[in-house]
VMD Tcl script that draws the C-alpha trace (Angstrom):
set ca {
  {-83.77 65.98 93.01}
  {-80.34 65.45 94.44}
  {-80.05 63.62 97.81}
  {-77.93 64.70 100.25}
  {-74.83 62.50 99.64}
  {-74.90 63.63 96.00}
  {-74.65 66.79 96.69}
  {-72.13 66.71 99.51}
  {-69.65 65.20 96.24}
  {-70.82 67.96 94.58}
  {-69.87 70.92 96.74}
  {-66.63 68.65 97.62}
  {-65.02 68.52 93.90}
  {-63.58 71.67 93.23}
  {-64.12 73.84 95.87}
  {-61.12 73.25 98.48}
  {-59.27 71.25 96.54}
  {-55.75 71.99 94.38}
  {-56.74 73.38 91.09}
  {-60.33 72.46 91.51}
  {-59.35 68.91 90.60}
  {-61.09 66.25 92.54}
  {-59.49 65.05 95.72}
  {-58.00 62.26 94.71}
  {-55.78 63.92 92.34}
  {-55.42 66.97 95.06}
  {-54.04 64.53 97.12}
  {-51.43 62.62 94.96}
  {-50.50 65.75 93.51}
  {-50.10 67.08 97.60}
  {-47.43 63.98 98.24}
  {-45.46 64.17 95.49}
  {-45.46 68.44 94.72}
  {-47.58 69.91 98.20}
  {-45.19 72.33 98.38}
  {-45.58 73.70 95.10}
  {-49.27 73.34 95.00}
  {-49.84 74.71 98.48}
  {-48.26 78.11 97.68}
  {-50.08 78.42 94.35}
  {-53.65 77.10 95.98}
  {-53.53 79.67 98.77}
  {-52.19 82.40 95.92}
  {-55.30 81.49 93.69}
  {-57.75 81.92 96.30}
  {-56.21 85.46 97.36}
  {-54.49 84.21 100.87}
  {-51.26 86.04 100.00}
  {-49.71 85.71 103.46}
  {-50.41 82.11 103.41}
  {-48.75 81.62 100.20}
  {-45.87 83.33 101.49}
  {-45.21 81.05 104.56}
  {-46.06 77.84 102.35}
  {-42.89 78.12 100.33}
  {-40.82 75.86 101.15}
  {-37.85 77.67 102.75}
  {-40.47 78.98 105.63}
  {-42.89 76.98 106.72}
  {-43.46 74.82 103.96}
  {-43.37 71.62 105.11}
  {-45.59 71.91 108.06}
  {-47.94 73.33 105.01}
  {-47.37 70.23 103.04}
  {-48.26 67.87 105.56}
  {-51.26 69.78 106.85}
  {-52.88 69.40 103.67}
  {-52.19 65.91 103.33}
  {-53.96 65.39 106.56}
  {-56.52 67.83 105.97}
  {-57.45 66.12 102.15}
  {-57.83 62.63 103.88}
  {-59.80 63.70 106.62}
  {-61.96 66.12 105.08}
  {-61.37 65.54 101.17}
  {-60.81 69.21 100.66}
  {-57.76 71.71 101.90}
  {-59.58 73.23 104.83}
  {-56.83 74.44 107.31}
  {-54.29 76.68 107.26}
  {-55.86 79.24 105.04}
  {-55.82 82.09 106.94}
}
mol new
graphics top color blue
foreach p $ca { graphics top sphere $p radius 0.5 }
foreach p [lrange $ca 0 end-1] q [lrange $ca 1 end] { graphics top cylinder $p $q radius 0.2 }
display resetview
């Protein structure tokens, strides 16, 4: 039987992260291309007008550095998917 700490990692890597790649990766990958990743994250998960303001030439840097904050604090993308 799992404990609970095993399965919080669990339900952590994947779900809420770029890709489902573990969070670690979501976040280097968020530094170096969060722009990219944060308009085809939200597209992949059916947010359509959240990929739209991601891109870059809208709101895509307050995007970028929302889920940099948002992957260190909570080790998945959790805001701004509206």
């Amino acid at each position: 039987m799992a404990t609970k700490k095993q399965k919080s990692r669990t339900r952590t890597r994947g779900y809420g992260t770029y890709l489902g790649l573990g969070w670690i990766v979501s976040l280097i990958l968020a530094i170096f291309f969060g722009w990219i990743f944060a308009f085809i994250h939200r597209l992949l998960n059916g947010k359509i007008i959240s990929a739209i303001l991601a891109l870059p030439f809208l709101f895509g840097f307050i995007f970028w550095l929302v889920d940099i904050i948002s992957l260190i604090v909570n080790r998945k993308i959790k805001w701004l998917l509206f």
